[in-house]
Backbone of each chain as ProteinMPNN parsed JSONL, in Angstrom:
{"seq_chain_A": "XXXXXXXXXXXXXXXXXXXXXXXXXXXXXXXXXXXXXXXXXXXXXXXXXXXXXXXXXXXXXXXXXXXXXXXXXXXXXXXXXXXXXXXXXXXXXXXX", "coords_chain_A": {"N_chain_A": [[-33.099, -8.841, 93.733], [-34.916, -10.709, 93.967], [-37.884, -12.154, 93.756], [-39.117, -14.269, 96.202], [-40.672, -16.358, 97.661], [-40.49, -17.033, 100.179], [-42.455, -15.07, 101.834], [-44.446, -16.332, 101.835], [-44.685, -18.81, 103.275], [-45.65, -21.159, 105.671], [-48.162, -19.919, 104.854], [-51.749, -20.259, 104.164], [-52.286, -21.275, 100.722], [-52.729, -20.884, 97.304], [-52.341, -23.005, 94.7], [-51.77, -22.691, 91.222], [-52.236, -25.164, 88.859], [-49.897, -26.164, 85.909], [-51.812, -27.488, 84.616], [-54.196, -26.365, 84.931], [-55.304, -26.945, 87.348], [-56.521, -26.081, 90.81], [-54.828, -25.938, 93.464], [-55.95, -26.087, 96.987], [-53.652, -24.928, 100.38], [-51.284, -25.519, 102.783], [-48.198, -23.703, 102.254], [-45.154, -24.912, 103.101], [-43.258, -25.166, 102.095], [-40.297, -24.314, 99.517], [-38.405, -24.35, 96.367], [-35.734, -23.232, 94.096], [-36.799, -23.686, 91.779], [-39.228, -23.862, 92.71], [-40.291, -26.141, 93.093], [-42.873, -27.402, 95.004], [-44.081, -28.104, 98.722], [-46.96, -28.581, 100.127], [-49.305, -28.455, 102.389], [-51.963, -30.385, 104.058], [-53.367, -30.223, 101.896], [-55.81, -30.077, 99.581], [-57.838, -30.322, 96.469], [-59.631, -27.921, 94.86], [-61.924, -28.168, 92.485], [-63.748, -26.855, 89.92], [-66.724, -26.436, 88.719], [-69.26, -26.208, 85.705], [-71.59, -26.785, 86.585], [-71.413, -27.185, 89.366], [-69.299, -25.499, 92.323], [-66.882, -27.785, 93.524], [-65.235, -28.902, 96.659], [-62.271, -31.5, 96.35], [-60.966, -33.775, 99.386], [-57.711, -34.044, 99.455], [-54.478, -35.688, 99.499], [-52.845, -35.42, 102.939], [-50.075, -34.113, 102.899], [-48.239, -33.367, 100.109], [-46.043, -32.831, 97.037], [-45.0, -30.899, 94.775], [-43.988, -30.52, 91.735], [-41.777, -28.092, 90.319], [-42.09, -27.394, 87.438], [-44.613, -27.877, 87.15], [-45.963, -25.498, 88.057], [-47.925, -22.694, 87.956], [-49.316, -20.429, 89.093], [-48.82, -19.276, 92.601], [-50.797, -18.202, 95.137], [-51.548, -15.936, 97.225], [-53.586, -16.37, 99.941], [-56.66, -14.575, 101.145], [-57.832, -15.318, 104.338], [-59.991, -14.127, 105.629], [-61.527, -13.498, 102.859], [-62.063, -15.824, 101.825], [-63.084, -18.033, 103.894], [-65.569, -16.474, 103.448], [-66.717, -17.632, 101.261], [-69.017, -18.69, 98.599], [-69.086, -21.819, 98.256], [-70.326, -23.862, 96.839], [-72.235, -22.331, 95.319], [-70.54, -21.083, 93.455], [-70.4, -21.153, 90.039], [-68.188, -22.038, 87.594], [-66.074, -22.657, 84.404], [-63.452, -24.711, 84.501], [-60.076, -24.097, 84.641], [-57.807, -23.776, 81.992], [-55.388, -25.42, 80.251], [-51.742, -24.467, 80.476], [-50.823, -23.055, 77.42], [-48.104, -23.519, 75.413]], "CA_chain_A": [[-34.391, -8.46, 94.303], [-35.391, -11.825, 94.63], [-39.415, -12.399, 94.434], [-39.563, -15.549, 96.857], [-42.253, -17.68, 98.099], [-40.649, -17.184, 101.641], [-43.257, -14.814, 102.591], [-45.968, -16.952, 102.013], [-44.451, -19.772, 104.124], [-46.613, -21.683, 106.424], [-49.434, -19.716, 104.921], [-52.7, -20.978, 103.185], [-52.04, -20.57, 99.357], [-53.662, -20.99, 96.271], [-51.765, -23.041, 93.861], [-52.784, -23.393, 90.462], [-51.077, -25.869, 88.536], [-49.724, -25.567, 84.581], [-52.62, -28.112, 83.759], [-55.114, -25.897, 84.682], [-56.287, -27.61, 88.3], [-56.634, -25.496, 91.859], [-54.963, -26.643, 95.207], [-55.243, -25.274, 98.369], [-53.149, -25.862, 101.514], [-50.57, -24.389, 103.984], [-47.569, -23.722, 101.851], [-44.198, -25.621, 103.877], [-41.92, -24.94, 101.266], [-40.204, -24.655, 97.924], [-36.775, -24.121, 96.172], [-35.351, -22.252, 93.348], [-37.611, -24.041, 90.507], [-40.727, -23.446, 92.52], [-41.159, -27.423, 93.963], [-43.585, -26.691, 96.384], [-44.568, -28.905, 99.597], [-48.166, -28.266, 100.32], [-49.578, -29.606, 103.629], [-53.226, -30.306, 104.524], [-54.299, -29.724, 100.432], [-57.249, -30.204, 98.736], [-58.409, -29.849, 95.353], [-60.818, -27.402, 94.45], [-62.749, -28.691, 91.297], [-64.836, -25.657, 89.536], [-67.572, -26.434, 87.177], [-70.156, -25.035, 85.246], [-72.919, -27.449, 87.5], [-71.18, -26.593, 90.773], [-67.576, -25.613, 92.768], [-67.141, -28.638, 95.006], [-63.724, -29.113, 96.995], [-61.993, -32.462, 97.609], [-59.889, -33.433, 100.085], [-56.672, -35.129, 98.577], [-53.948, -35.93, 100.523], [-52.72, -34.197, 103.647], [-49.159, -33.666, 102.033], [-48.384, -32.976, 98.828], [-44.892, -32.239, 96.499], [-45.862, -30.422, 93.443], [-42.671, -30.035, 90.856], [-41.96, -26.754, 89.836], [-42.498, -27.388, 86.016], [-46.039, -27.864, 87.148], [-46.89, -24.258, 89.061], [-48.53, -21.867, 87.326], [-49.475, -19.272, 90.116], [-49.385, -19.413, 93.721], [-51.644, -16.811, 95.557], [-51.857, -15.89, 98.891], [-55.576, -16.861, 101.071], [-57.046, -14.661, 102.551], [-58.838, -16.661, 104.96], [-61.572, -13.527, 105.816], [-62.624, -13.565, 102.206], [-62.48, -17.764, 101.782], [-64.73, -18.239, 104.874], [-67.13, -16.239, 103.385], [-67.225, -18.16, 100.255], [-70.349, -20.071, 99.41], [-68.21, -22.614, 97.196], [-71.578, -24.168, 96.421], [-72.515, -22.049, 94.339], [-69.966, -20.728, 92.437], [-70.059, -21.913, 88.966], [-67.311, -21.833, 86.372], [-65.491, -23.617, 83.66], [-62.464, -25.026, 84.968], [-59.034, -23.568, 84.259], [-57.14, -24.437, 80.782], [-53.723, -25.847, 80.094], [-51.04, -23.71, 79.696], [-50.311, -23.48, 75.721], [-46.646, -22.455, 75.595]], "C_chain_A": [[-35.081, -9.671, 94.894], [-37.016, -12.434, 95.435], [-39.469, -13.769, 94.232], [-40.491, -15.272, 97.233], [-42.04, -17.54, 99.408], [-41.578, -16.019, 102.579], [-44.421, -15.864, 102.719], [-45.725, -18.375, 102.832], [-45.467, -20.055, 105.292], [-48.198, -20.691, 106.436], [-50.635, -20.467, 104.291], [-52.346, -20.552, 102.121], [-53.02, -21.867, 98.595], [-52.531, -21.69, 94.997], [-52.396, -23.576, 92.784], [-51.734, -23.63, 89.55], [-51.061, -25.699, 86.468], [-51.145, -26.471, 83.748], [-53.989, -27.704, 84.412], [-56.007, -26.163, 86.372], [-55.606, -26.362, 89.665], [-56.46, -26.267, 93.201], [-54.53, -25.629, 96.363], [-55.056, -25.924, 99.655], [-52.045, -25.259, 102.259], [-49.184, -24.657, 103.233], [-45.922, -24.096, 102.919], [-43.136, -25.304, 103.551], [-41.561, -24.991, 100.008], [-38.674, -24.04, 97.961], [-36.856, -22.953, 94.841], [-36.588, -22.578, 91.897], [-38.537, -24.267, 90.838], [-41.518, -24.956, 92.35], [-41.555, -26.652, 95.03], [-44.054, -27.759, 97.154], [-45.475, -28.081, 100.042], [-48.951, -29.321, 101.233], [-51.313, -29.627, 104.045], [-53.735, -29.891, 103.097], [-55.516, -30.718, 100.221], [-57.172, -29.621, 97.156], [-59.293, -29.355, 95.379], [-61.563, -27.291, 92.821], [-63.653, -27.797, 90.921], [-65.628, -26.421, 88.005], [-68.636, -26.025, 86.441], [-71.485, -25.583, 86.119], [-72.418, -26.837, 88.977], [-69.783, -26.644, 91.135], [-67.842, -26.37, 93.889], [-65.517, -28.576, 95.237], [-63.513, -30.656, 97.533], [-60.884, -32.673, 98.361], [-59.423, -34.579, 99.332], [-55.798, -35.432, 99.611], [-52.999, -34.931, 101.33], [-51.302, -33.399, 102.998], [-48.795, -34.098, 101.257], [-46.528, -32.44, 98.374], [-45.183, -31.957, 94.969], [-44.251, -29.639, 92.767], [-42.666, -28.863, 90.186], [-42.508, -26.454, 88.588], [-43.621, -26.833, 86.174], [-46.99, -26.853, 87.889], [-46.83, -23.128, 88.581], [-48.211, -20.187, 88.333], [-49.601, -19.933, 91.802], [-49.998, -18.02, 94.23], [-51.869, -17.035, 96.962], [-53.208, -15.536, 99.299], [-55.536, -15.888, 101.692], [-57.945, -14.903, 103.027], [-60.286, -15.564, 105.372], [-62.237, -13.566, 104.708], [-63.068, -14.87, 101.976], [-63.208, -17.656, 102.605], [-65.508, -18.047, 104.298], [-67.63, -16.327, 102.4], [-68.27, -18.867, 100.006], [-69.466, -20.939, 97.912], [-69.42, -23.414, 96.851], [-72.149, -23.534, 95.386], [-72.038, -21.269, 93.52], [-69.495, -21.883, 91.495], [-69.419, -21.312, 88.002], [-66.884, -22.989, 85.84], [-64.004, -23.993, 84.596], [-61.387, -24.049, 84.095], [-58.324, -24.292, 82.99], [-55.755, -24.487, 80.977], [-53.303, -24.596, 79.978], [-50.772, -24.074, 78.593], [-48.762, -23.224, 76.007], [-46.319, -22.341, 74.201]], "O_chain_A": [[-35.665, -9.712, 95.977], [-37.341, -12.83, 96.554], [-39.661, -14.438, 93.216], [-41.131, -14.22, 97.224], [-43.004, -17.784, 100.134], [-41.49, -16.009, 103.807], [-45.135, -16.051, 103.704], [-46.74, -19.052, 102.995], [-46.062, -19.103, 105.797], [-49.038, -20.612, 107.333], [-50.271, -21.546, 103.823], [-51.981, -19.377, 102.154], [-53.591, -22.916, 98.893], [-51.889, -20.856, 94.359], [-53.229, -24.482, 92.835], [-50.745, -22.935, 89.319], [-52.006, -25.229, 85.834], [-51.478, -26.229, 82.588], [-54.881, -28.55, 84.472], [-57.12, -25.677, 86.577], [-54.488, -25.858, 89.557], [-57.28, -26.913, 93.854], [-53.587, -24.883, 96.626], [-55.674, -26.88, 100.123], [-52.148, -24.035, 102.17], [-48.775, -25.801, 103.427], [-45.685, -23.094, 103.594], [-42.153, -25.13, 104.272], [-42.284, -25.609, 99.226], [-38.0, -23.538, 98.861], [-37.723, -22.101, 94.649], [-37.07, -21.682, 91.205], [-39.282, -24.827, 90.033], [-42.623, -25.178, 91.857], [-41.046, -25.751, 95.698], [-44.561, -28.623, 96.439], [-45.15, -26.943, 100.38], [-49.184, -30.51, 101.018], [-51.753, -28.521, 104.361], [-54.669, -29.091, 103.158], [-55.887, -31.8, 100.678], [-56.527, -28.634, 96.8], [-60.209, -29.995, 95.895], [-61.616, -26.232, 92.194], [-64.635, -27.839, 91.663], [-65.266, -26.745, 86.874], [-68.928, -24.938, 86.939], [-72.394, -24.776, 86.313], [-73.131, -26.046, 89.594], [-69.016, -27.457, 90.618], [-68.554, -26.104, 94.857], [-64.693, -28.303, 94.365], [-64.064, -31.151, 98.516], [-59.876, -31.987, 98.195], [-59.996, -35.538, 98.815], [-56.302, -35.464, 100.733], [-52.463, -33.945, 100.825], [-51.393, -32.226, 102.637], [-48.805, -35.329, 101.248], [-45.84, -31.816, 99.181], [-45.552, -32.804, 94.156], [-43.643, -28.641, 93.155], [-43.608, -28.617, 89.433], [-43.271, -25.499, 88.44], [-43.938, -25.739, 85.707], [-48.158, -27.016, 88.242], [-45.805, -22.454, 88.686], [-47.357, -19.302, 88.278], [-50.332, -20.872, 92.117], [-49.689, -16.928, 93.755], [-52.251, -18.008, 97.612], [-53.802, -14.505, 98.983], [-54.774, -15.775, 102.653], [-59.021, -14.814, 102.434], [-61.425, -16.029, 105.424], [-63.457, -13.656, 104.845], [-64.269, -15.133, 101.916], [-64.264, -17.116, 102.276], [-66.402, -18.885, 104.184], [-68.628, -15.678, 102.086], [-68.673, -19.662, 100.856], [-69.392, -20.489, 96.769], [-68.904, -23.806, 95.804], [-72.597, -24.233, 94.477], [-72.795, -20.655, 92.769], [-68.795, -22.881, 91.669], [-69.811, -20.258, 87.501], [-67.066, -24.099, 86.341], [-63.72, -23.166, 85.462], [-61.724, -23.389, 83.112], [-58.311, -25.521, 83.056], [-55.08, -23.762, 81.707], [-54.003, -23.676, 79.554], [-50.461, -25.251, 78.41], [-48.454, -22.623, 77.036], [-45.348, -21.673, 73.848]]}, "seq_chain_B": "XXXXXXXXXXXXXXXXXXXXXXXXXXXXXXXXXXXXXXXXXXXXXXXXXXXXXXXXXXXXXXXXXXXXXXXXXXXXXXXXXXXXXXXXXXXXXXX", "coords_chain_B": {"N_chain_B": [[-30.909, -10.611, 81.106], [-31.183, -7.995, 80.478], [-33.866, -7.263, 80.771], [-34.749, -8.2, 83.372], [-33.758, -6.696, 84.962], [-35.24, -3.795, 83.255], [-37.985, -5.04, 84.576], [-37.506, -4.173, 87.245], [-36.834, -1.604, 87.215], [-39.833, -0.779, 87.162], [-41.685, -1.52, 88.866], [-44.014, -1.24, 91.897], [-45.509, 0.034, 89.65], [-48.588, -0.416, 88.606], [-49.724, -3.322, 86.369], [-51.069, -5.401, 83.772], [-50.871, -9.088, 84.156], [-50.905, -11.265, 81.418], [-51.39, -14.687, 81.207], [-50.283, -18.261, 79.767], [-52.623, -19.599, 79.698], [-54.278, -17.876, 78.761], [-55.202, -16.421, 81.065], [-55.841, -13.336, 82.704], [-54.074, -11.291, 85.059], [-54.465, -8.062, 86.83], [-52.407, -6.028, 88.477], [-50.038, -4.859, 91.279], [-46.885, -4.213, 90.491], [-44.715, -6.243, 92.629], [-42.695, -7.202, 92.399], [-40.132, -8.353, 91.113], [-37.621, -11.389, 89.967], [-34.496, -13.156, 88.499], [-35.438, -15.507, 86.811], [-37.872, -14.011, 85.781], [-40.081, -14.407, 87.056], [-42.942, -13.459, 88.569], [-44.243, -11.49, 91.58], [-47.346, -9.931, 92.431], [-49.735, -7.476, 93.778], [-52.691, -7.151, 95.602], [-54.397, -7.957, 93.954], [-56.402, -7.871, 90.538], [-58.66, -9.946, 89.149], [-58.95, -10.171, 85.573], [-61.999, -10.173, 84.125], [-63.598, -11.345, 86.445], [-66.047, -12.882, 86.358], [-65.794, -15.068, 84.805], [-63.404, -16.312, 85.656], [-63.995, -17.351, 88.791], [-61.483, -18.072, 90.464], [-60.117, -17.499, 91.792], [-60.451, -15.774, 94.115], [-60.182, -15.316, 96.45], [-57.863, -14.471, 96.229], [-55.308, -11.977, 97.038], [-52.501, -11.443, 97.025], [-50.046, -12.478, 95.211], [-48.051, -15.07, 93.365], [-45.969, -15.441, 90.278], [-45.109, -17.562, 88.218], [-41.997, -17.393, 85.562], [-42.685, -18.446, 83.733], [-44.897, -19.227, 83.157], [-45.703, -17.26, 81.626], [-47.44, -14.972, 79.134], [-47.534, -11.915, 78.217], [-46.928, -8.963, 79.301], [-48.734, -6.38, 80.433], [-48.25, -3.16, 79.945], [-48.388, 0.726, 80.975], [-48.205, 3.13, 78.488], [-46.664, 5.411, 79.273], [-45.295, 4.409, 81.379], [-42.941, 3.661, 79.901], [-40.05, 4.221, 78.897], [-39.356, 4.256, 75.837], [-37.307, 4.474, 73.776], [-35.469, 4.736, 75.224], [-35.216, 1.62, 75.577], [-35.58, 0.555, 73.293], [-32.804, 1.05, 72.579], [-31.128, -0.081, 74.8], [-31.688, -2.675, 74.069], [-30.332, -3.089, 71.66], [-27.978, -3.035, 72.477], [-27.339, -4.368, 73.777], [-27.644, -6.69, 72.482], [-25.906, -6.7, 70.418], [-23.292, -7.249, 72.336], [-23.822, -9.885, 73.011], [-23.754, -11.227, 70.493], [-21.276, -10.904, 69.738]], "CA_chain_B": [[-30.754, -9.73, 82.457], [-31.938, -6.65, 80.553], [-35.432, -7.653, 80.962], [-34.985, -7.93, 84.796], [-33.503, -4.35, 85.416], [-36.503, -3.231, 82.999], [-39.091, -4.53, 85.403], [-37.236, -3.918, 88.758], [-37.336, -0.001, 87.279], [-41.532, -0.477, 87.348], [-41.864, -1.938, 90.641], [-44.257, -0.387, 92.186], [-46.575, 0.445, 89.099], [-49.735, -1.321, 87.943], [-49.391, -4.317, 84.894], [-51.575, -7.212, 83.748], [-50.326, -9.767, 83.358], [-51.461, -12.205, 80.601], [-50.732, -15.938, 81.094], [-50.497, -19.039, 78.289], [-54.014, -19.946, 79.828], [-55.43, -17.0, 78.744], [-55.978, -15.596, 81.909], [-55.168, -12.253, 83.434], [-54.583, -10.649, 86.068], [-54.696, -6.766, 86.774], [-51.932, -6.044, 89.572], [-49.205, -3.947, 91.668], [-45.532, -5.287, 90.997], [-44.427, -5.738, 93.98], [-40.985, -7.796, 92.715], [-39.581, -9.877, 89.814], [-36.592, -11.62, 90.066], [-33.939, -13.277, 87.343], [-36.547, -16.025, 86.067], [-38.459, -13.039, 85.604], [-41.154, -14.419, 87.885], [-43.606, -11.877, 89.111], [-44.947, -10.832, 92.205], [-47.82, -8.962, 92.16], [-50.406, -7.183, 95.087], [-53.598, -6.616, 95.187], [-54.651, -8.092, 92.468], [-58.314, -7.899, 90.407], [-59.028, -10.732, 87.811], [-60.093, -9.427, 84.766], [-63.152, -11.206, 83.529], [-63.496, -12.532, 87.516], [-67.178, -13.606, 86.421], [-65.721, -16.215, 84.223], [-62.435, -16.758, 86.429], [-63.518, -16.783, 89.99], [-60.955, -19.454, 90.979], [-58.829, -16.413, 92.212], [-61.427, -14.594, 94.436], [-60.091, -14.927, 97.875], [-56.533, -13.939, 96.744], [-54.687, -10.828, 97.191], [-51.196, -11.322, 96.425], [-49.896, -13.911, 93.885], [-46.527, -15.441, 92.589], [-46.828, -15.808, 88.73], [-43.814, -18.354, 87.604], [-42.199, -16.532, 84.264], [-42.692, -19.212, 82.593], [-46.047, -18.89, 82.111], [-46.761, -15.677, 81.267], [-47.675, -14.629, 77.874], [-47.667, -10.53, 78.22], [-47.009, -8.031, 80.186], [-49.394, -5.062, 80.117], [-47.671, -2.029, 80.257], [-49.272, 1.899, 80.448], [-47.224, 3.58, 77.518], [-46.167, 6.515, 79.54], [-44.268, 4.171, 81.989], [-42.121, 3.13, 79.711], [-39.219, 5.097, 77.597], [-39.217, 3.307, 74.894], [-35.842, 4.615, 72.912], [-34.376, 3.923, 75.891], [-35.3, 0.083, 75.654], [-34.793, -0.096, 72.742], [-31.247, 1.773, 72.565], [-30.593, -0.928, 75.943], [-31.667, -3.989, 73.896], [-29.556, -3.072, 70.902], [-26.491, -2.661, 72.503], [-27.183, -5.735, 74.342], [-28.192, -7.957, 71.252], [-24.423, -6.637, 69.696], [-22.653, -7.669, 73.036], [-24.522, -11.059, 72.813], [-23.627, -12.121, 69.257], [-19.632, -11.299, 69.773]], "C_chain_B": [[-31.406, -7.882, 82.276], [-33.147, -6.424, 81.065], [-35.579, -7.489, 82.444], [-34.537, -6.589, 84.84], [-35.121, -3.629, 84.71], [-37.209, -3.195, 84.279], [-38.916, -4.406, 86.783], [-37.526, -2.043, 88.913], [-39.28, 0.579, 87.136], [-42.251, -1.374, 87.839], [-42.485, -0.902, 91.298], [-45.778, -0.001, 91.451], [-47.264, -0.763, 88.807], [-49.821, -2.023, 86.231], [-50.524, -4.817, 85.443], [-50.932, -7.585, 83.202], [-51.201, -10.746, 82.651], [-50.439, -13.42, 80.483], [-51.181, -16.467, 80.12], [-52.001, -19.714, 78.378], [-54.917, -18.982, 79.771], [-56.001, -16.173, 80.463], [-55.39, -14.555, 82.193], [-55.59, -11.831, 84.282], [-53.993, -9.189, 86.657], [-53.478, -6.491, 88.688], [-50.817, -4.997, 90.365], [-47.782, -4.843, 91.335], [-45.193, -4.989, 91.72], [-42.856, -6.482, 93.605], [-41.009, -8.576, 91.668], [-37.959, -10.218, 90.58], [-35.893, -12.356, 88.302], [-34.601, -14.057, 86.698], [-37.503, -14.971, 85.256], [-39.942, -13.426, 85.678], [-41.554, -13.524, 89.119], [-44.25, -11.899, 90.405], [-46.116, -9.988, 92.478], [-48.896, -9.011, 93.148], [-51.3, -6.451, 94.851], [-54.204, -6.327, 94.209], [-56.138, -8.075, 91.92], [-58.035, -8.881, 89.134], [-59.218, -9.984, 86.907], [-60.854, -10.737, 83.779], [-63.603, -12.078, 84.589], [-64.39, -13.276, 87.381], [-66.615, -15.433, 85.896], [-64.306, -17.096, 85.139], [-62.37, -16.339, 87.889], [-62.848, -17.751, 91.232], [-59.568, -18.489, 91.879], [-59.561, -15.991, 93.582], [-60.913, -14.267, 95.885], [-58.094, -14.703, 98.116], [-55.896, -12.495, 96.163], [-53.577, -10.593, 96.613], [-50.894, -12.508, 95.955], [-48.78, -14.072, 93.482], [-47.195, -16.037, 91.296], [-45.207, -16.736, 88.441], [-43.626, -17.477, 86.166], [-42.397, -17.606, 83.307], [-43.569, -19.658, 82.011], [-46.751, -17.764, 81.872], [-46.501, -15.692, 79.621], [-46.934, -13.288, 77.582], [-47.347, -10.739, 79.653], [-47.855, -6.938, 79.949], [-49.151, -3.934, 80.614], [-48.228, -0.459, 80.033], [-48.083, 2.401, 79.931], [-46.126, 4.719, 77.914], [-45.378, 6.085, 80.826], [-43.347, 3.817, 81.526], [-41.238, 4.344, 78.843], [-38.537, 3.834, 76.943], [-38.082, 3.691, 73.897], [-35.104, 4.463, 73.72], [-34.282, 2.856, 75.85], [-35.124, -0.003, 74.674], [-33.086, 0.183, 71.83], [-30.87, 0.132, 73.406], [-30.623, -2.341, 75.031], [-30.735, -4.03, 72.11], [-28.377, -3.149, 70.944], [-26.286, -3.895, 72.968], [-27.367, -7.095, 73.358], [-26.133, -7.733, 70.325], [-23.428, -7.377, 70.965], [-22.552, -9.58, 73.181], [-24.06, -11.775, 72.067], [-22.064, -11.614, 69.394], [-19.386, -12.922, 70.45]], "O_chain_B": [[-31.798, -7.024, 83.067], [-33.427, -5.443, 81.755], [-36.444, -6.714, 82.851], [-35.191, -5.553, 84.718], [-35.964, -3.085, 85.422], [-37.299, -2.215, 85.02], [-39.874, -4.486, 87.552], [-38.004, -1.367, 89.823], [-39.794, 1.695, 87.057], [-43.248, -1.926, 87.373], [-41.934, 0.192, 91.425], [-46.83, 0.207, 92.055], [-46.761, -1.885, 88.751], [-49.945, -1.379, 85.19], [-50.983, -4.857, 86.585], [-50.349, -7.179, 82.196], [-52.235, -11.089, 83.224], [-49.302, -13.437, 80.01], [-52.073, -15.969, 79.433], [-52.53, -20.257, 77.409], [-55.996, -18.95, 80.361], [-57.029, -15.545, 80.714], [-54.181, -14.626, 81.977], [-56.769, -11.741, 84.625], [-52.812, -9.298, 86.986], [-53.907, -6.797, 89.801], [-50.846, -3.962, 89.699], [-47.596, -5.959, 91.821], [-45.094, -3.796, 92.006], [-41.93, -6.357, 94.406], [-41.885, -9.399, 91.4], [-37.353, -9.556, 91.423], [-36.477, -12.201, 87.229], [-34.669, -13.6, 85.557], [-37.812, -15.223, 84.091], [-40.826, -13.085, 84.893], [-40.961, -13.08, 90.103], [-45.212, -12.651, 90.249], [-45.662, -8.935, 92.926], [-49.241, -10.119, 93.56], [-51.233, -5.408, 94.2], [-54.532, -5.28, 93.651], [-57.058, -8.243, 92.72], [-57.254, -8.562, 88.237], [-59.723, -8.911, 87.236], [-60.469, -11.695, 83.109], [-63.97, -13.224, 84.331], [-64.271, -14.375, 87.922], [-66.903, -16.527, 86.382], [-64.268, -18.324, 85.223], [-61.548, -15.582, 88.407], [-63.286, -18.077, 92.335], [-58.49, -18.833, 92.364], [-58.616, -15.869, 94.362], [-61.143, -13.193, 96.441], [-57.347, -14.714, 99.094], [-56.035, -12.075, 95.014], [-53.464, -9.703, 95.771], [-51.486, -13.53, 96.303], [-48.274, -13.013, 93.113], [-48.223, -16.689, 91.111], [-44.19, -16.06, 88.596], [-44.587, -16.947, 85.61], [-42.218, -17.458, 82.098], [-43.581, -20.249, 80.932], [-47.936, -17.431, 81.901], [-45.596, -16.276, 79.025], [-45.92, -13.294, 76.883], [-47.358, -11.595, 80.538], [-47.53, -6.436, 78.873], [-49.709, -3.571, 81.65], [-48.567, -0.254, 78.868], [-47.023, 2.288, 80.547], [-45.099, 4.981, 77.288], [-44.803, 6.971, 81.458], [-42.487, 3.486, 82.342], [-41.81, 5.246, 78.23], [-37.728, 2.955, 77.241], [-38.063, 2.865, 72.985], [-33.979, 4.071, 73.41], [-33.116, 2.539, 76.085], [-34.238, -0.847, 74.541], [-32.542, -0.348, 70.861], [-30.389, -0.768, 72.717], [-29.689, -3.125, 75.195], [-30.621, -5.111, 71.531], [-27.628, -3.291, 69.977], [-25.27, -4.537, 72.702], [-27.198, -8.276, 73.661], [-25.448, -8.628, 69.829], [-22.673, -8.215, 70.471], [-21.57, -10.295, 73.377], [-23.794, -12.924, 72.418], [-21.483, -12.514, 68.788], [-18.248, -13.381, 70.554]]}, "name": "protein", "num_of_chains": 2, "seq": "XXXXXXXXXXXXXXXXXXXXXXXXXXXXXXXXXXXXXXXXXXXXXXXXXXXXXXXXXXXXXXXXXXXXXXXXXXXXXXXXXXXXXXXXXXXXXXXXXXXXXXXXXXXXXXXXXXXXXXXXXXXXXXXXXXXXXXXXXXXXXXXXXXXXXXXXXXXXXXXXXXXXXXXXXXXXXXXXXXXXXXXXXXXXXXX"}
């Protein structure tokens, strides 16, 4: 059956990593263990004072160990985020 | 491999899943494969107030390796069939 990542190729995605942190960025590529090359990312930092985003660097190789979820953007509801003022706790480790 | 046939036969229906970070998320399977990493479409947080680090996504790859649960409705599953399937397969196993 085979649920790959190659739809979401050269789209915006949402990856959130096993230690709990949020990057988004135009997904390039990945293999069988779910390394992912992530181009133009950013961190998005959530906290209970405010969700700020920074920019990190433009590309990115994120080892499979370390990927929780990826999620596919879509970019009509992001736009019309006010990332300003959404406040939350950040995301927790995975326990295993 | 039993485990994948299971959820390739409830493809289609609505799970949460529950990851090791406590979070879940309420979804369509749209596909597992042999990791028995999930697919899932059109998804709703549950609890998005406290987790809205999701909010602008739709469809989602879950790695199996961190999921906790699966949340299954009782009447998709036949359950003497699974566990007839994982008995015969737990004797094939230990030869």
């Amino acid at each position: 059956m085979a649920s790959g990542l190659e739809n979401y190729v050269n789209q915006t995605v949402s990856v959130i990593t096993s230690d709990g942190r949020n990057f988004i960025g135009t997904l390039k590529g990945f293999d069988q263990t779910i390394n992912i090359i992530l181009d133009e990312s950013h961190e998005r930092v959530f906290s209970s004072t405010s969700g700020v985003a920074q920019v990190v660097l433009g590309l990115h190789i994120i080892r499979g160990d370390n990927v929780a979820i990826v999620g596919q953007i879509d970019e009509s509801i992001d736009s019309r985020l006010d990332l300003g003022n959404i406040k939350a706790e950040p995301l927790g480790p995975m326990v295993h | 491999m039993l485990f994948y046939s299971f959820f390739k036969s409830l493809v289609g229906k609505d799970v949460v899943v529950e990851l090791k970070n406590d979070l879940s998320i309420c979804g369509t399977l749209h596909s597992v494969d042999q990791y028995l990493n999930i697919k899932l479409s059109d998804i709703s947080v549950i609890d998005s107030e406290k987790y809205p680090h999701m909010l602008s996504v739709k469809n989602c790859f879950i790695r199996g390796s961190v999921v906790r649960y699966v949340q299954l409705p009782a009447d998709e599953v036949d359950t003497q069939l699974l566990q007839d399937a994982a008995r015969k397969e737990a004797t094939v196993s230990t030869r």
